[in-house]
C-alpha positions as CSV (number, residue, x, y, z in Angstrom):
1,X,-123.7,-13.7,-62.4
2,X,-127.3,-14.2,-61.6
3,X,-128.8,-18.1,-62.7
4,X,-131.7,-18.4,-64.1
5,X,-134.3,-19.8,-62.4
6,X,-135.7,-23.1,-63.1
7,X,-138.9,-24.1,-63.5
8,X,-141.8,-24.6,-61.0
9,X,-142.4,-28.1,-60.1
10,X,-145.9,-29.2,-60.4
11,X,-147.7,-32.1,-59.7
12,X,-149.3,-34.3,-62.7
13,X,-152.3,-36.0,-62.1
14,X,-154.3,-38.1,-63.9
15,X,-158.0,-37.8,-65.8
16,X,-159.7,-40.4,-63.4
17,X,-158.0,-38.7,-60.0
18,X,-160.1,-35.2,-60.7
19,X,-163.2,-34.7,-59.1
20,X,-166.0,-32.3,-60.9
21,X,-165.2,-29.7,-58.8
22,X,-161.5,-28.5,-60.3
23,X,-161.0,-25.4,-62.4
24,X,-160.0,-27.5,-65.7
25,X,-157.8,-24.8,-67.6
26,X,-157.6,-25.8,-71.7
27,X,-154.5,-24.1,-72.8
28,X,-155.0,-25.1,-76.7
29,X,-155.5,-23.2,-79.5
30,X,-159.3,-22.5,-80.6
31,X,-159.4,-25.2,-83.8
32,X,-158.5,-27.7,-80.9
33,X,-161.5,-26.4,-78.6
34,X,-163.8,-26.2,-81.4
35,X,-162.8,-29.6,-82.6
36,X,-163.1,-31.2,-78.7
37,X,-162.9,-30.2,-75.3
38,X,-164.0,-31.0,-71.9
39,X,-167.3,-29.9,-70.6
40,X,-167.3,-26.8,-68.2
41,X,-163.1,-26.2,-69.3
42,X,-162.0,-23.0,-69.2
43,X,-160.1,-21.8,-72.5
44,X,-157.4,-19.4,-72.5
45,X,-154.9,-20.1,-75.2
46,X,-151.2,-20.6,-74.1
47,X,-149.7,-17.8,-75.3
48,X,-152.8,-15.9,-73.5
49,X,-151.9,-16.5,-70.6
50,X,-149.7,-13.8,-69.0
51,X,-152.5,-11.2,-70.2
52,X,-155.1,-13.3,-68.8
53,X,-153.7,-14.2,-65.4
54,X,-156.6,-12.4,-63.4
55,X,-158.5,-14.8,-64.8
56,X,-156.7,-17.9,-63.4
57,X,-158.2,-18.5,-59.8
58,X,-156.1,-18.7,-57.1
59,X,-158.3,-20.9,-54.5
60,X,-159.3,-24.3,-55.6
61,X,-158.1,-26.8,-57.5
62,X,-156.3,-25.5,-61.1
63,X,-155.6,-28.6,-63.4
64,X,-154.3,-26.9,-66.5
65,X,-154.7,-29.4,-70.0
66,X,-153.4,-29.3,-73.7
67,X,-153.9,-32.2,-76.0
68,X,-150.7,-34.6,-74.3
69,X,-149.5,-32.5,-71.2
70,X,-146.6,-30.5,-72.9
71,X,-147.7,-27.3,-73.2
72,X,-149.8,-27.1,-70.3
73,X,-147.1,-28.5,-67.8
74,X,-145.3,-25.2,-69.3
75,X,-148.2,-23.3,-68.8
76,X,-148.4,-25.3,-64.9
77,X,-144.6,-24.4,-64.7
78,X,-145.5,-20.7,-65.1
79,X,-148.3,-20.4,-63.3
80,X,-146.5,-21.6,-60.0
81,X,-143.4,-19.3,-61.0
82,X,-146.2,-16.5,-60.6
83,X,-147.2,-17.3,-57.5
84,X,-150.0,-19.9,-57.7
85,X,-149.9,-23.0,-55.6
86,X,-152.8,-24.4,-56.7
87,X,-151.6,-25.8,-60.2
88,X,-151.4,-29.1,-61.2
89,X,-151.0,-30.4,-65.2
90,X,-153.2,-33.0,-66.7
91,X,-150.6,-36.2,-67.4
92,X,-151.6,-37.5,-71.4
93,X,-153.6,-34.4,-71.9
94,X,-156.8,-34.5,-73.7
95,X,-156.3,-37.7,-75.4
96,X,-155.9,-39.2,-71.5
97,X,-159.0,-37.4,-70.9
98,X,-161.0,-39.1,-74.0
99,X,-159.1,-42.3,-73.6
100,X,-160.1,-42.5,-69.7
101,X,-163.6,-42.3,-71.2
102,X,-164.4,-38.6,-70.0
103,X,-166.8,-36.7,-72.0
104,X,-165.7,-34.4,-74.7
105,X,-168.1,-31.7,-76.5
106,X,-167.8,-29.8,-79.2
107,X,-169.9,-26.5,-79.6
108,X,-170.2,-26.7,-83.4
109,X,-172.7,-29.5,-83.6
110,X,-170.5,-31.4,-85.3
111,X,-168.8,-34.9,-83.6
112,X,-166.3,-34.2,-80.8
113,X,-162.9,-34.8,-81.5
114,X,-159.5,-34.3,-79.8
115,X,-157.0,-32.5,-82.1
């Protein structure tokens, strides 16, 4: 019988640890973007993911963020199961990010929020 592979281990790290340069990956759904998100993010929706992968980079930091680190340490997890080494997931998620005092934007002109 053939076991099932567990998931990739990737690192968490936290909102103040990141330096400007990473490749912030959003991995909400797009009434949580268009509520809040972080500036210069990259949003591909979770379940977007495995048609999307060419769009993941490969080189350079990959910190990959939902709104408390659940779904994009899944997302993390999968990423490295593909091949990526690069990964890491965002510990507390967006509301880490907000609490941490990191700017969120909205492109609605409406307030920023995290959903």
């Amino acid at each position: 019988m053939v076991q099932p592979s567990l998931p990739a281990e990737v690192p968490d790290v936290t909102p103040d640890s990141l330096s400007d340069e990473v490749y912030l990956l959003d991995v909400r759904e797009h009434d949580e973007w268009d509520a809040g998100h972080a500036p210069h993010a990259h949003h591909i929706p979770m379940r977007e993911i495995p048609a999307r992968l060419a769009e993941v980079p490969t080189v350079g930091e990959v910190i990959v963020v939902c709104r408390v680190g659940g779904r994009s340490a899944q997302v993390a997890a999968y990423l490295a199961a593909q091949g990526w080494e690069n990964v890491a997931n965002l510990d507390g998620g967006m509301l880490a990010w907000e609490a941490s005092g990191r700017p969120v934007v909205a492109d609605t002109g409406l307030p920023a929020r995290v959903l």
